[in-house]
N, C-alpha and C positions, 0 to 999 in steps of 0.2 A: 312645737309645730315645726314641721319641717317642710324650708323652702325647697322648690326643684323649678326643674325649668319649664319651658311649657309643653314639650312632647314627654317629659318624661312625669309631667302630672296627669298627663291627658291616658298614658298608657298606665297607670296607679288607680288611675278613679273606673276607667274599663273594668281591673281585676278588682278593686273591692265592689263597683257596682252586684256586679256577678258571683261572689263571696256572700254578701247583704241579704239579698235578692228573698232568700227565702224565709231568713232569721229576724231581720229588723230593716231599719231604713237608717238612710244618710240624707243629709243636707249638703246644698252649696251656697254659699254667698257671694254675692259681686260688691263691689265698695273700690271710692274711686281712691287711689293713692298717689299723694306728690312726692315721692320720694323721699321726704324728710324722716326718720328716724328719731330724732332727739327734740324734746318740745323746743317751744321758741325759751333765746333767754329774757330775761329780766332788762327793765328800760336801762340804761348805762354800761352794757356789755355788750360783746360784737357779735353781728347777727351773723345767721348761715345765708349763705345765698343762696336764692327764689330757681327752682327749676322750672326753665318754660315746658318738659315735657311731661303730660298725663300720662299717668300708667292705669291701670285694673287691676284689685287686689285680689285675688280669686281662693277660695277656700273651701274643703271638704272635709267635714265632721261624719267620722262613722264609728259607733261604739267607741271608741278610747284610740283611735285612729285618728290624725291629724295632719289635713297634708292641706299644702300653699304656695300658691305660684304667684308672679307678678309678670303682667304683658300689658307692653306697648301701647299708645294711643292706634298708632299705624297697622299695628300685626293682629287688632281685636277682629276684625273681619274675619282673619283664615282660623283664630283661632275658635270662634264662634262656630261657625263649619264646622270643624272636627267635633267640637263638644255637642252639637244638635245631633252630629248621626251617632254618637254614642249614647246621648238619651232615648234617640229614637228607638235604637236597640236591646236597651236595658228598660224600659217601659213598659213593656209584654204585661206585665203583671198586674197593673192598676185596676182598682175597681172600680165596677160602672157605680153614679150616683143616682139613688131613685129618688126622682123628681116630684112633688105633690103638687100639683093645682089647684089654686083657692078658687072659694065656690062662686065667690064672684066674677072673676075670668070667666071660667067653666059658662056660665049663667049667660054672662055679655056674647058668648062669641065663639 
């Protein structure tokens, strides 16, 4: 998996969205990360110390493709932004779901 930063995950997941688009699909996931790395030790060994700051661990799976970024408690705002009007634009494609109505509904109303 490879980390990058966040404009330059943001402009990777653009060009594989758009790559994807007609062949398969990708996934993203959010998950929150404290910055630690290495598990906690064992009781009678010295701990790591506690980061007061929250990060977001962000992640895109496509085909055999693996990209990951890490941002800020503070920077999630702007980078939310950028990532909605890049879905917005890479979305085109979705298919509509047909809906059935039970007879009951239908019946009441």
């Amino acid at each position: 998996m490879v980390l990058l930063t966040s404009s330059e995950f943001l402009t990777q997941v653009t060009i594989l969205a758009q790559k994807v688009r007609s062949q398969s699909a990708f996934t993203i996931t959010f998950k929150q990360y404290d910055g630690i790395d290495k598990p906690k030790p064992r009781a009678g060994k010295p701990q790591h110390l506690e980061s007061n700051e929250n990060y977001c661990l962000i992640r895109m799976k496509a085909k055999n493709k693996k990209l990951s970024t890490v941002v800020k408690k503070s920077d999630i705002s702007k980078f939310m932004e950028s990532y909605g009007k890049i879905m917005k634009a890479n979305m085109d494609g979705l298919k509509k779901i047909k809906r059935v109505k039970n007879k009951s509904k239908a019946l009441q109303g």
